[in-house]
DSSP file (Angstrom, degrees, kcal/mol; ACC not computed):
  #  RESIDUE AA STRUCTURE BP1 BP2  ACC     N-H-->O    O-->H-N    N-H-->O    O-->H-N    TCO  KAPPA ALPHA  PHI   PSI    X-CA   Y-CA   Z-CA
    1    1 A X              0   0    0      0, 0.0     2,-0.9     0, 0.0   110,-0.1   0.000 360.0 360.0 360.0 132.7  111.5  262.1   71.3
    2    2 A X        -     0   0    0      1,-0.2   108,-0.0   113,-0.1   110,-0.0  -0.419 360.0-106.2 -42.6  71.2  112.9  259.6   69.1
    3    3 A X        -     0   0    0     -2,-0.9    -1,-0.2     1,-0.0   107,-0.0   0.231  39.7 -97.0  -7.5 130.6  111.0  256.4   68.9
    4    4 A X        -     0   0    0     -3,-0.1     2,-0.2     1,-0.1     3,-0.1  -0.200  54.6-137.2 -53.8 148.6  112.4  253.3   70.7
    5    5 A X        -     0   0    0      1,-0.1    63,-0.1    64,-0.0    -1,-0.1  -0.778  35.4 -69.3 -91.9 152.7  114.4  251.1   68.0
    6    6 A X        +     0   0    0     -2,-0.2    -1,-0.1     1,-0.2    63,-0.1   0.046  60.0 166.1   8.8  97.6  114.9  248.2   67.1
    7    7 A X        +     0   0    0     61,-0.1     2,-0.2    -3,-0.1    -1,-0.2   0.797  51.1  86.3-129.0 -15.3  117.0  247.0   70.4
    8    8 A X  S    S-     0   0    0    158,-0.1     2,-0.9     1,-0.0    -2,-0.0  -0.526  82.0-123.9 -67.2 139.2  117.0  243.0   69.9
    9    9 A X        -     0   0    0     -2,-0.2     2,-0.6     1,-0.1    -2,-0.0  -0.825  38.5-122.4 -88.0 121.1  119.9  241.6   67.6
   10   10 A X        -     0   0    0     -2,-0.9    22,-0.1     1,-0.1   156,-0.1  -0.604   8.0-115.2 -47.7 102.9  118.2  239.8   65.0
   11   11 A X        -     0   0    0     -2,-0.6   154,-0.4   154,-0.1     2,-0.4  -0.071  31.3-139.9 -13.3 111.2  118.4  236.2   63.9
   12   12 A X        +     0   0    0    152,-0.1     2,-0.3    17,-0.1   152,-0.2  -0.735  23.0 174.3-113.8 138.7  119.8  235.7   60.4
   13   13 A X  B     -A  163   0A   0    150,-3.4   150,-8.1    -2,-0.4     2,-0.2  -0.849  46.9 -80.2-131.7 169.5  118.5  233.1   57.7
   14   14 A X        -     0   0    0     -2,-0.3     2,-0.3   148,-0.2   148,-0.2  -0.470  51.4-130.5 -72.2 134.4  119.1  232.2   53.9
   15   15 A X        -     0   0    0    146,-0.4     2,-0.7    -2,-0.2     7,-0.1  -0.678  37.5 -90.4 -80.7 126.6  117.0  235.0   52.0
   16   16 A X        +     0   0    0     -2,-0.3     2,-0.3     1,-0.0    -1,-0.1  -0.529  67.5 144.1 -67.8 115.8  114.7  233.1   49.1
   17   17 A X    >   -     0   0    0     -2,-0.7     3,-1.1     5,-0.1     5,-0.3  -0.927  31.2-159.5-125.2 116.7  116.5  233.0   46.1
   18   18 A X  T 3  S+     0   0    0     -2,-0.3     4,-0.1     1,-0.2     0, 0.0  -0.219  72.2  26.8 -88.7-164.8  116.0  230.2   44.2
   19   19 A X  T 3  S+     0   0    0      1,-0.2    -1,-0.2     2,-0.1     0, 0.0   0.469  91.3  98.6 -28.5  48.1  118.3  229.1   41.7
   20   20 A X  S <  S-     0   0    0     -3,-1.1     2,-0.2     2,-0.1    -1,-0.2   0.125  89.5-122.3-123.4  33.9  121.5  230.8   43.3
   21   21 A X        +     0   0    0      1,-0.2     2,-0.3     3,-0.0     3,-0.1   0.338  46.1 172.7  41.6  17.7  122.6  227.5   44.9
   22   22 A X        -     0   0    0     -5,-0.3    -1,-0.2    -2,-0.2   137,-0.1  -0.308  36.7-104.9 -47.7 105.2  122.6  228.9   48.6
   23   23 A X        -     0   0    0    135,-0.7    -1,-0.1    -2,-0.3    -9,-0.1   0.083  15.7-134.9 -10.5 136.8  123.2  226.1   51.4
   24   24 A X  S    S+     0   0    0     -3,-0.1     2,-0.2   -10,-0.0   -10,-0.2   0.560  81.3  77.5 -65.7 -27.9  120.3  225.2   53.2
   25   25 A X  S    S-     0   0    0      1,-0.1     4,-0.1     2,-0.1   -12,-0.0  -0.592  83.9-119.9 -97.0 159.2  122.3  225.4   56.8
   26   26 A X        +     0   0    0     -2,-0.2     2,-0.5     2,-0.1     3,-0.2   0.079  66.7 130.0-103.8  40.9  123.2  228.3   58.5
   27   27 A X  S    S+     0   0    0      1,-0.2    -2,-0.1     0, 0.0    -4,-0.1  -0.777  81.1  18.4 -63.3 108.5  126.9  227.7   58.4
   28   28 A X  S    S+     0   0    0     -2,-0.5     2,-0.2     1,-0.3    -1,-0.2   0.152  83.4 152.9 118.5 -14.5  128.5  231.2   57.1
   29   29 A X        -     0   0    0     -3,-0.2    -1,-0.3    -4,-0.1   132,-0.1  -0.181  47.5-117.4 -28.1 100.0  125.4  233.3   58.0
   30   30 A X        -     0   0    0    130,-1.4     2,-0.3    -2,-0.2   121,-0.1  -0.300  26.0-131.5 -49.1 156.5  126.5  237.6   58.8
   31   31 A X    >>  -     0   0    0      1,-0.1     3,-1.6   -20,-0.1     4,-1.0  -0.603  23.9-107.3-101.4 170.6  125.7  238.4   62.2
   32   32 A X  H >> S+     0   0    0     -2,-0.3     4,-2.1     1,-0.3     3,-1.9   0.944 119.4  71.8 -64.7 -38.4  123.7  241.7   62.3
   33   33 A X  H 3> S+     0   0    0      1,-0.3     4,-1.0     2,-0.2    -1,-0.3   0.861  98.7  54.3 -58.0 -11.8  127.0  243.6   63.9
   34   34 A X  H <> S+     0   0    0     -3,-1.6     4,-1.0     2,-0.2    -1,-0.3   0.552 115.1  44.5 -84.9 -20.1  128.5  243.0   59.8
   35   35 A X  H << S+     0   0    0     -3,-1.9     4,-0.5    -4,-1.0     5,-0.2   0.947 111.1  42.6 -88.1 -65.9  125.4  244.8   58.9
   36   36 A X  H  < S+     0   0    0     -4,-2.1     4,-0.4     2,-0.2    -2,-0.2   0.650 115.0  58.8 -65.6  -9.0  125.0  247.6   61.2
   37   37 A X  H >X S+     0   0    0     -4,-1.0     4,-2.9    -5,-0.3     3,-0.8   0.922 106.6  46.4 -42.7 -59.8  129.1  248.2   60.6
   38   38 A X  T 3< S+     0   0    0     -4,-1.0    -2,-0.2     1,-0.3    -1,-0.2   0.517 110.4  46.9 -80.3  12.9  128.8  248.6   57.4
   39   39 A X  T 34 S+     0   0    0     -4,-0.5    -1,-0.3    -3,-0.1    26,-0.2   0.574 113.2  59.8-114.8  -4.6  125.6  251.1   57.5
   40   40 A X  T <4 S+     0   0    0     -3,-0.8    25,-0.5    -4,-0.4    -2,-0.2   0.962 113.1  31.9 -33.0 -84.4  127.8  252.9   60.2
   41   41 A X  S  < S+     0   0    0     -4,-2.9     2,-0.3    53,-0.0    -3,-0.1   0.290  88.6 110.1 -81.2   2.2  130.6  253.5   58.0
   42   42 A X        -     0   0    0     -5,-0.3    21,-0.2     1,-0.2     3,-0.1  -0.553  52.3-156.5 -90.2 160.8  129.1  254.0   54.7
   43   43 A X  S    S+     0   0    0     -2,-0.3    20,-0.8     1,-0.3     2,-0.3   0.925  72.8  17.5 -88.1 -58.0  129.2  257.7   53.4
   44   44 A X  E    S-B   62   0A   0     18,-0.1    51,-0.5    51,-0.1     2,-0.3  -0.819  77.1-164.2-126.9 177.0  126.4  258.2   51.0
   45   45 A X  E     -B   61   0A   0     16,-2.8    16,-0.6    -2,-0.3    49,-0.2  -0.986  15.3-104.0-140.4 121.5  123.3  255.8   50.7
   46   46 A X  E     -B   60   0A   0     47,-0.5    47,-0.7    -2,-0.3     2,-0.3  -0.299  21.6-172.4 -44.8 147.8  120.5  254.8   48.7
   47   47 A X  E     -BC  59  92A   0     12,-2.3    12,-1.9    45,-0.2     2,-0.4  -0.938   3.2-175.4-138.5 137.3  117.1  255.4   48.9
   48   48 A X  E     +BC  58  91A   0     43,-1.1    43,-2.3    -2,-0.3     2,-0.2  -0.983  16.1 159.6-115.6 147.3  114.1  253.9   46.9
   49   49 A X  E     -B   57   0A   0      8,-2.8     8,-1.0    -2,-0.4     2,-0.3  -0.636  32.7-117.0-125.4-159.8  110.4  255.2   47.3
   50   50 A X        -     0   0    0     37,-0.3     4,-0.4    -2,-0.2     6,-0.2  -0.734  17.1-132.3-125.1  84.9  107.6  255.0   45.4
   51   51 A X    >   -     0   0    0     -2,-0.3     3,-2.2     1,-0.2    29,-0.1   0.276  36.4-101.6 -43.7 176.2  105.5  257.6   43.8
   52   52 A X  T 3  S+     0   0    0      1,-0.3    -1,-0.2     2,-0.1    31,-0.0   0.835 117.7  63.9 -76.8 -17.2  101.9  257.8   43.9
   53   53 A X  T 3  S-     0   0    0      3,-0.1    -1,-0.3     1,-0.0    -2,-0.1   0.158 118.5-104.9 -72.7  18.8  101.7  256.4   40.4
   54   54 A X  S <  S+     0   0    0     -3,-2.2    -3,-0.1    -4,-0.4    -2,-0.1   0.269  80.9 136.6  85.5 -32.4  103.2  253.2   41.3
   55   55 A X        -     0   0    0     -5,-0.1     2,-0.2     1,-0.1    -1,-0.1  -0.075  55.4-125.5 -56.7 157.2  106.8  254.5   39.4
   56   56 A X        -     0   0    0     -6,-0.2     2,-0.2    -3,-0.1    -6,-0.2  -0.334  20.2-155.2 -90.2-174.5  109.7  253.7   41.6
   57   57 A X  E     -B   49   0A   0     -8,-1.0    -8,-2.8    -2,-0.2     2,-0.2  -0.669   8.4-169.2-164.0 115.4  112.0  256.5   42.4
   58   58 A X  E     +B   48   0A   0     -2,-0.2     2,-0.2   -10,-0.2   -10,-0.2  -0.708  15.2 164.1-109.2 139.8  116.0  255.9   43.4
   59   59 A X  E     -B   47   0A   0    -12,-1.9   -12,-2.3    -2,-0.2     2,-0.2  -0.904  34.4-126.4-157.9 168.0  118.5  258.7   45.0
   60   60 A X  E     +B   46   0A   0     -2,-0.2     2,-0.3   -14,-0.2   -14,-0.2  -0.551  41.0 155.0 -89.9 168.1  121.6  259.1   46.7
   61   61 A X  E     -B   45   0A   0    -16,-0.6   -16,-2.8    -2,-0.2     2,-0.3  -0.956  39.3 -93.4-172.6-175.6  121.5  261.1   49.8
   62   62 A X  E     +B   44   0A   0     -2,-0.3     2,-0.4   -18,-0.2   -18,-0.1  -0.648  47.2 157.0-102.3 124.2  123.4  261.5   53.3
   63   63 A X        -     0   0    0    -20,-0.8     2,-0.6    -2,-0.3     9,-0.2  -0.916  36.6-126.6-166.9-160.8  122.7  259.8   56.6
   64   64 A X  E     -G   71   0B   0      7,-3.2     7,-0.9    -2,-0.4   -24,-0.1  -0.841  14.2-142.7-138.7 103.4  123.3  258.6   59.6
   65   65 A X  E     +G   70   0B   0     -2,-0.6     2,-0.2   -25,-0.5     5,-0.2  -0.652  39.8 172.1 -96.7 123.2  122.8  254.6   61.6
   66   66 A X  E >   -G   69   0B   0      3,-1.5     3,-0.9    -2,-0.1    -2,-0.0  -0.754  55.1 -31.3-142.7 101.5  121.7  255.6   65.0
   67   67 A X  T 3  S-     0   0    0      1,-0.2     2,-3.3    -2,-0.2   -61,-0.1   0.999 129.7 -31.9  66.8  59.1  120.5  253.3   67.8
   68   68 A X  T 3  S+     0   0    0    -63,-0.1    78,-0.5   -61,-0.1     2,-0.3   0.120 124.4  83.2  86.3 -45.1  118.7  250.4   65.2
   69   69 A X  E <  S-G   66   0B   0     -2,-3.3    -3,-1.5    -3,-0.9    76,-0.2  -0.842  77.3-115.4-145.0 179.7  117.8  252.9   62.7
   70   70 A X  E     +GH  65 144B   0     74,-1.7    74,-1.7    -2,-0.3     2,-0.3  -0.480  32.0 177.5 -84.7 121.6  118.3  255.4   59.4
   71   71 A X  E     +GH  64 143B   0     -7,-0.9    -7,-3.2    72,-0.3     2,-0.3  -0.987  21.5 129.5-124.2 124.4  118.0  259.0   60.4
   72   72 A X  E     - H   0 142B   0     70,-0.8    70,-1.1    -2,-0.3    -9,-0.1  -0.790  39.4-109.1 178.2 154.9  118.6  261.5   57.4
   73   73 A X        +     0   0    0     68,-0.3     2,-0.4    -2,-0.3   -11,-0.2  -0.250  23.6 164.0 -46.5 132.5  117.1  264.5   55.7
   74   74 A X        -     0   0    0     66,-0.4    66,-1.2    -2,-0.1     2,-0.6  -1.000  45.0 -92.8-168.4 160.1  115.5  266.0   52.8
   75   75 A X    >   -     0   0    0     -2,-0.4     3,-3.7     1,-0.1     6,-0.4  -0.546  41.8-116.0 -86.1 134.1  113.6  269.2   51.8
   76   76 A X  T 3  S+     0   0    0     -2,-0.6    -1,-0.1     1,-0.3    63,-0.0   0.666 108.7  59.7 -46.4 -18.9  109.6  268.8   52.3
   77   77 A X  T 3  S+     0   0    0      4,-0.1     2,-0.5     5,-0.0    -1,-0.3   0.205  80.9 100.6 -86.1  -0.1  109.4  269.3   48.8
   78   78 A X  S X> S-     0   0    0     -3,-3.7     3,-2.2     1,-0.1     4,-0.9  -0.726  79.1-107.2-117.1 156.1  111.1  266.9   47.3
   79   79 A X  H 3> S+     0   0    0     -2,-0.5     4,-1.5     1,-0.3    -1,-0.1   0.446 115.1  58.3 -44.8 -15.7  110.2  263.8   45.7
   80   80 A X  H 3> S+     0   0    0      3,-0.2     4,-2.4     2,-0.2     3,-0.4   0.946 112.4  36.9 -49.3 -83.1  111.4  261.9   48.3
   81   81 A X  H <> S+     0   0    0     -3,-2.2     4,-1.5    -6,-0.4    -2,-0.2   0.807 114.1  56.5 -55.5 -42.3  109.4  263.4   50.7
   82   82 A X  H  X S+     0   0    0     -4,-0.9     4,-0.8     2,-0.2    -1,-0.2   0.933 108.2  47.6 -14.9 -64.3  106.5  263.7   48.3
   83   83 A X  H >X S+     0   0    0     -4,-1.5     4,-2.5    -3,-0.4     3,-1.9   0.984 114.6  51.0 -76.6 -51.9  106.7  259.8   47.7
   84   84 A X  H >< S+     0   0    0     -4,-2.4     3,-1.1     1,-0.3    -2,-0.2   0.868 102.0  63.0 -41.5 -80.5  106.9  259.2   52.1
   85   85 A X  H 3< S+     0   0    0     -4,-1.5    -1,-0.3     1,-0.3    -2,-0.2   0.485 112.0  29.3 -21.6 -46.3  104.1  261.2   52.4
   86   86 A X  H << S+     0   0    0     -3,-1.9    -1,-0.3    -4,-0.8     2,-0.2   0.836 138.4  12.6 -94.7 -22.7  101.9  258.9   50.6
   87   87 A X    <<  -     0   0    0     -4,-2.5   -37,-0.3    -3,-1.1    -1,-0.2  -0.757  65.1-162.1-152.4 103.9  103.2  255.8   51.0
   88   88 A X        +     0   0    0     -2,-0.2    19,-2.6    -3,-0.2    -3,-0.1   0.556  60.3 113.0 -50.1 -15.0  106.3  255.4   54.2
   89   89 A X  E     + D   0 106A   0     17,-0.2     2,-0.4    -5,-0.1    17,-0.3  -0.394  47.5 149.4 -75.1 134.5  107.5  251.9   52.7
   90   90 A X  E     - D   0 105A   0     15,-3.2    15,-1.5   -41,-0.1     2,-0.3  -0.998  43.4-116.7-164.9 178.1  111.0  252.4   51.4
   91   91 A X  E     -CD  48 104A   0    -43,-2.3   -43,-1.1    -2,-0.4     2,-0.2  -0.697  21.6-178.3 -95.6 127.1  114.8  251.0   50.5
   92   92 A X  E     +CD  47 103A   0     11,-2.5    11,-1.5    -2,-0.3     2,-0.3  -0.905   8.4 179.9-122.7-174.4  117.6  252.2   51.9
   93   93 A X  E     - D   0 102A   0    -47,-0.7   -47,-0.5    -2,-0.2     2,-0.2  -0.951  27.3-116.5-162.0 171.2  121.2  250.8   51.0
   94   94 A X        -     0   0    0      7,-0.9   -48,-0.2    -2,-0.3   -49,-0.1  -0.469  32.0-110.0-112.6 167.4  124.6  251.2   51.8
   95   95 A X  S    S+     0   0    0    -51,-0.5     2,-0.8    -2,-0.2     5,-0.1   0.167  94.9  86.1 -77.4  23.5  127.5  252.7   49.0
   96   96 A X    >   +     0   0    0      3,-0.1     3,-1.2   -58,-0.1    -2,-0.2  -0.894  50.2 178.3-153.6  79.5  129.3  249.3   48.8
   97   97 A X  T >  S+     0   0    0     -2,-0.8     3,-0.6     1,-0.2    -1,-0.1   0.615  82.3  57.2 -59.7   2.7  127.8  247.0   46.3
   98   98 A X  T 3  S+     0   0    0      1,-0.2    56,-3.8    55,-0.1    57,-0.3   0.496 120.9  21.2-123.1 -16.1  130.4  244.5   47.1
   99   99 A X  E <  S- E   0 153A   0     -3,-1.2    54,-0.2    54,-0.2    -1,-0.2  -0.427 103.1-176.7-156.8  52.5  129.9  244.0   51.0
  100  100 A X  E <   - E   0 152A   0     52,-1.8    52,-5.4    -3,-0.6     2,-0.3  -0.498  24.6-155.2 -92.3 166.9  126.0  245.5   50.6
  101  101 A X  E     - E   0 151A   0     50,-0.2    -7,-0.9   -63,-0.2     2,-0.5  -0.970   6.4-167.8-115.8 119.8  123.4  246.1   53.1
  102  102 A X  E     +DE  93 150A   0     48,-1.9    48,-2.9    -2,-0.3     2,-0.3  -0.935   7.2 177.5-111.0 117.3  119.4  246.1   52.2
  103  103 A X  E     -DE  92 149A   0    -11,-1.5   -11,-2.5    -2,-0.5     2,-0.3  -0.790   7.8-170.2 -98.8 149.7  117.1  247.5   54.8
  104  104 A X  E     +DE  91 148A   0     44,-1.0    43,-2.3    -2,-0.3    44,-0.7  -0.897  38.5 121.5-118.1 162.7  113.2  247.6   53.7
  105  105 A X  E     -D   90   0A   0    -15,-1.5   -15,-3.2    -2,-0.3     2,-0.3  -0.886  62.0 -79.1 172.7-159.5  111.2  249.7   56.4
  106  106 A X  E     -D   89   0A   0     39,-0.3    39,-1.1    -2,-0.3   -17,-0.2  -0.994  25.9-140.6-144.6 105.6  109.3  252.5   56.9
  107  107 A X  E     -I  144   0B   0    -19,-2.6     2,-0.3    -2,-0.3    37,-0.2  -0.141  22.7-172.3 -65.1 156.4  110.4  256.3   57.1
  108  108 A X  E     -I  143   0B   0     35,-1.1    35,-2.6     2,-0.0     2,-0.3  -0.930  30.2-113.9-158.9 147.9  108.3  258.1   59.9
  109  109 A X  E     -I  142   0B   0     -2,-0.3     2,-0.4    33,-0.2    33,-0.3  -0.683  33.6-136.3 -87.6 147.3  108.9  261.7   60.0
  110  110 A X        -     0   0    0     31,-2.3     2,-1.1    -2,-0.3    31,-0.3  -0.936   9.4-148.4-118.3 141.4  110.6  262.9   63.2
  111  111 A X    >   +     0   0    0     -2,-0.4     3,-1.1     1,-0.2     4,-0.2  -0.556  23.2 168.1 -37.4  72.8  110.0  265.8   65.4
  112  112 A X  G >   +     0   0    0     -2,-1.1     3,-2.2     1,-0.2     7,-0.4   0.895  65.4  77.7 -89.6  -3.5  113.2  266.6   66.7
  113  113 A X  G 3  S+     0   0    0      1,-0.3     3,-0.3    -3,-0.1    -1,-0.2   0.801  93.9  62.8 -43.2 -22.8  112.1  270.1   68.2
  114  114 A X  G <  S+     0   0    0     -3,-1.1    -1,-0.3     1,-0.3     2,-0.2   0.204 111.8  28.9 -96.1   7.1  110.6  267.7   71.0
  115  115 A X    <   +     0   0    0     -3,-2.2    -1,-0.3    -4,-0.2     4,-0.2  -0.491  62.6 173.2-163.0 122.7  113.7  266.4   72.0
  116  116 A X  S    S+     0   0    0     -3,-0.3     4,-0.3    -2,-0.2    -3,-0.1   0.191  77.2  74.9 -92.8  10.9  116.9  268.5   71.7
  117  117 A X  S    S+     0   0    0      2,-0.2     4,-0.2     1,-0.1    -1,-0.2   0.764 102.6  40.3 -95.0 -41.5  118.8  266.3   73.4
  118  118 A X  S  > S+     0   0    0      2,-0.2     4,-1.8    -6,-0.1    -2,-0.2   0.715 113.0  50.2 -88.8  -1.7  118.7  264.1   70.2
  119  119 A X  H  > S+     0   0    0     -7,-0.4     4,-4.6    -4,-0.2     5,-0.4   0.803 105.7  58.4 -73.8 -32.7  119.0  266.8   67.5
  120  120 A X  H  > S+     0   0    0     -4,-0.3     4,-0.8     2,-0.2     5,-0.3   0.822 117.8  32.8 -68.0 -14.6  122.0  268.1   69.4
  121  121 A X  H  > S+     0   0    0     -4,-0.2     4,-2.5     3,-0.2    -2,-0.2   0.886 122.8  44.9 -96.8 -23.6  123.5  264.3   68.8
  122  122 A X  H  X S+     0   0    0     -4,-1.8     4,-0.9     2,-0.2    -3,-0.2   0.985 119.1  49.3 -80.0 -56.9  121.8  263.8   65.3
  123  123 A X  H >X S+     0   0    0     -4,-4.6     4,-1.9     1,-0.2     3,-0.7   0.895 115.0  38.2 -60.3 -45.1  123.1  267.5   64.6
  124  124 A X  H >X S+     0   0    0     -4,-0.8     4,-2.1    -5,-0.4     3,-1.7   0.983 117.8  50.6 -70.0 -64.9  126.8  267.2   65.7
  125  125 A X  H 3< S+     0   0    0     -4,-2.5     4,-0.4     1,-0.3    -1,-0.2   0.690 107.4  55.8 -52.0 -17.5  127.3  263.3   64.2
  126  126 A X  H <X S+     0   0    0     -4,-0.9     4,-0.6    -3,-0.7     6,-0.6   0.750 113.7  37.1-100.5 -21.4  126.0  264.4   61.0
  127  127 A X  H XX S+     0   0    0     -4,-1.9     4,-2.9    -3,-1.7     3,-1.9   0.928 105.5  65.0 -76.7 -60.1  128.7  267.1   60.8
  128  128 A X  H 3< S+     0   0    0     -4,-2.1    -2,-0.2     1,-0.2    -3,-0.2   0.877 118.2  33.8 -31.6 -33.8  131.5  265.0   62.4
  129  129 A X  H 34 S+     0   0    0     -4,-0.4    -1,-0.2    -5,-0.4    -2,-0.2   0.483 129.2  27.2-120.8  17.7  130.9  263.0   59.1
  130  130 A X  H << S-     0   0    0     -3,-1.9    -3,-0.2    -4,-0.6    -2,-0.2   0.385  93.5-124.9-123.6 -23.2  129.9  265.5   56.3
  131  131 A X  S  < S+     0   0    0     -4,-2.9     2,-0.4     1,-0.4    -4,-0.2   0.469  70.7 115.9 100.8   3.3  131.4  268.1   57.5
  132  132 A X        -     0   0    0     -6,-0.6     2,-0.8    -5,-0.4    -1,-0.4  -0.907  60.8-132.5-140.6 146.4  128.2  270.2   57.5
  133  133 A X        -     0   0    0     -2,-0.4     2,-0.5    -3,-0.1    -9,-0.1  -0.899  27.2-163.0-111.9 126.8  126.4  271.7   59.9
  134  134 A X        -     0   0    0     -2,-0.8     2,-2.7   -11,-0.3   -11,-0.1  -0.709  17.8-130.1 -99.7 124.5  122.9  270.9   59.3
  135  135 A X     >  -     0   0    0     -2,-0.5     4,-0.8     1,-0.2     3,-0.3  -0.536  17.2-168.9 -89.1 118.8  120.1  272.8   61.0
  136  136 A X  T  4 S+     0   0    0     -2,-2.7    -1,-0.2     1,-0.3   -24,-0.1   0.335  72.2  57.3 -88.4   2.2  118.1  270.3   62.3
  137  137 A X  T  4 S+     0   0    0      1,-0.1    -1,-0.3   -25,-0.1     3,-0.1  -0.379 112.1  44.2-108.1  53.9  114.6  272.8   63.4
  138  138 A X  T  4 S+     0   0    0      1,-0.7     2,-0.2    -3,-0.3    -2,-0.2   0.337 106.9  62.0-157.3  -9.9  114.2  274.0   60.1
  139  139 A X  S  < S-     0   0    0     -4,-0.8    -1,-0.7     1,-0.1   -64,-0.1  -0.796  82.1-116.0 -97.9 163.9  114.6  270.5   57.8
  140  140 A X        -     0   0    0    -66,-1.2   -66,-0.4    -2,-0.2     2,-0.3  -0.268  33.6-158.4 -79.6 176.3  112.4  267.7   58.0
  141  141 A X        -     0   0    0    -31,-0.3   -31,-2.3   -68,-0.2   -68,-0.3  -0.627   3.5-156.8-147.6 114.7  114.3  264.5   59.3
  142  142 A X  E     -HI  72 109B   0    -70,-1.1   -70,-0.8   -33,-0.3     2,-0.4  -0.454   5.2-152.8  54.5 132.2  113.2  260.9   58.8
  143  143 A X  E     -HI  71 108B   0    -35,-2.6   -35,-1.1    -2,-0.1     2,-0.5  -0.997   7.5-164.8-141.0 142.1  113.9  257.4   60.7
  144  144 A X  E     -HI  70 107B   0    -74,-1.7   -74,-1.7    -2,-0.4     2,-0.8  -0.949   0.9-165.5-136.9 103.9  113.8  254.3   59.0
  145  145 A X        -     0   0    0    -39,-1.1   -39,-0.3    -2,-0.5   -76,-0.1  -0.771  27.3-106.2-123.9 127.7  113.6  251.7   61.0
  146  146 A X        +     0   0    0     -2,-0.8   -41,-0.3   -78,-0.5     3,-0.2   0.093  32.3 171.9 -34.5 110.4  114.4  247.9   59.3
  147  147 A X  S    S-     0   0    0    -43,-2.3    19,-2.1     1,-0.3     2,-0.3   0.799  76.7  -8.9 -70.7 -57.0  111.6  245.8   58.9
  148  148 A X  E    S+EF 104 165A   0    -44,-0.7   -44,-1.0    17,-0.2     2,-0.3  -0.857  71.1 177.9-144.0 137.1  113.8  243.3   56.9
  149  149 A X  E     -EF 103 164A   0     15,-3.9    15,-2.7    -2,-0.3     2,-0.6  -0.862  12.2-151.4-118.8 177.5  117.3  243.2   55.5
  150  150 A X  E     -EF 102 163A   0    -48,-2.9   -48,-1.9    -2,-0.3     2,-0.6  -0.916   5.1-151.0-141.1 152.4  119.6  241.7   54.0
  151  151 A X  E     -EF 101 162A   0     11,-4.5    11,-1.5    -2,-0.6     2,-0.3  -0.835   6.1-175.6-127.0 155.2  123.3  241.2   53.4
  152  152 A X  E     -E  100   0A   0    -52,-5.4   -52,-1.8    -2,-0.6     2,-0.4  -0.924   8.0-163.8-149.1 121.2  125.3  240.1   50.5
  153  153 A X  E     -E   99   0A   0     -2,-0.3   -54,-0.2     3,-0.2     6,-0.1  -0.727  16.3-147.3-119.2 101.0  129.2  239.7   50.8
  154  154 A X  S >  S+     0   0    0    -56,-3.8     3,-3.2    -2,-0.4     4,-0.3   0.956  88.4  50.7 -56.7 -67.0  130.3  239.6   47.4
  155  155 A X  T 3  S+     0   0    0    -57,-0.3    -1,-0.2     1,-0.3     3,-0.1   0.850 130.2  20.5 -41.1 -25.7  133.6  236.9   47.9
  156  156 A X  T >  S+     0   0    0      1,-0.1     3,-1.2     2,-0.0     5,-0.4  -0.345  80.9 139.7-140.3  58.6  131.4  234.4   49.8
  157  157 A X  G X>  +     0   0    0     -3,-3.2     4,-1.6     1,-0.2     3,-0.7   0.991  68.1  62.3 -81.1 -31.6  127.7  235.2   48.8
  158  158 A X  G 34 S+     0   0    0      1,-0.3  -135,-0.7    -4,-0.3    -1,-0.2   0.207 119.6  23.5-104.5  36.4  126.6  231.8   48.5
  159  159 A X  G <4 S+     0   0    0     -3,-1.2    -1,-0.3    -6,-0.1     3,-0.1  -0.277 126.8  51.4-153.1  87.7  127.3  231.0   52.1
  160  160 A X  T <4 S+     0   0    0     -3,-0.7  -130,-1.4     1,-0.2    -2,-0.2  -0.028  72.6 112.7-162.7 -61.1  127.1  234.4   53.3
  161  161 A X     <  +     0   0    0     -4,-1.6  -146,-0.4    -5,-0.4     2,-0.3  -0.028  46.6 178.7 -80.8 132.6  124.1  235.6   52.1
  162  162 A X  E     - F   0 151A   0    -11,-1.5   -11,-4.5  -148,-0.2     2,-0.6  -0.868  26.0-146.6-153.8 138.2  121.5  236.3   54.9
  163  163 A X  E     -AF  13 150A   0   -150,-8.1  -150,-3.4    -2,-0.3     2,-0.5  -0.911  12.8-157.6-117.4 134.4  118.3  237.5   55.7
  164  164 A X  E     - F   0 149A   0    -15,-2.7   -15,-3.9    -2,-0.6     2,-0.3  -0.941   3.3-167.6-119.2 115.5  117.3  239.4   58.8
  165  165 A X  E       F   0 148A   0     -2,-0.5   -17,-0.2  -154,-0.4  -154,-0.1  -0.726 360.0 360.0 -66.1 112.4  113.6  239.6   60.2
  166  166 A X              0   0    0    -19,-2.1   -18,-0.1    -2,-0.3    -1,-0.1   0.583 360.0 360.0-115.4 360.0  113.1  242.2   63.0
């Protein structure tokens, strides 16, 4: 069964950056519902992990914002999965450099054979929007649920730009 999420809307504060001339007040601050829209609607995604050397490792891939957190797929053999396997911490990001979303969290791999009530929703939403029907007992599936993010609104990033603590 699918691990409780994230279910409290998070607070949002200025993310430390220091010489980007960001306001001190939280006038102009995203609310979280700008965040989780835009990880909604986006099509394809980032991901970074890490390999076990330390190397970083970037790909696109396919996924799905469900209930607080990142649900999507990858073959047990790939680097991707590799790099989870040793160490869960990872990036995801949305296609939209321009109105982006950065979540950091933690993949955990999910069982969905143990409740079929959510592979039948994770299978059918992930075809309603790829168009492919993914067999969800026989790939691994992954939920990544936000530890922090952030958003950055290109036209007004320095009073926009916002960090959320969950």
């Amino acid at each position: 069964m699918p691990r409780k999420t994230n279910t409290k809307t998070p607070a949002g504060s200025r993310p430390y950056m220091p010489g980007y001339g960001l306001p001190k007040s939280k006038k102009g601050l995203l609310p979280w519902s700008w965040a989780e829209e835009r990880l909604e609607k986006s099509r394809q995604y980032w991901i970074s992990t890490t390999r076990p050397d330390g190397a970083p490792h970037t790909m696109v891939i396919w996924g799905l914002w469900i209930d607080g957190a990142f649900y999507f797929s990858t073959g047990t053999t790939s680097r991707k999965a590799k790099n989870l396997a040793a160490n869960p911490r990872c990036v995801i990001c949305n296609d939209n450099a321009a109105e982006a979303v950065i979540v950091e969290g933690r993949a955990e791999l999910r069982n969905l054979a143990s409740d079929q009530g959510f592979a039948k929703r994770f299978g059918q939403l992930y075809k309603q929007k790829y168009k492919w029907d993914m067999n969800v007992s026989s790939e691994p599936v992954y939920a990544v649920t936000p530890q922090v993010a952030f958003g950055m609104y290109e036209k007004k990033f320095a009073t926009s730009a916002t960090k959320w603590e969950f």
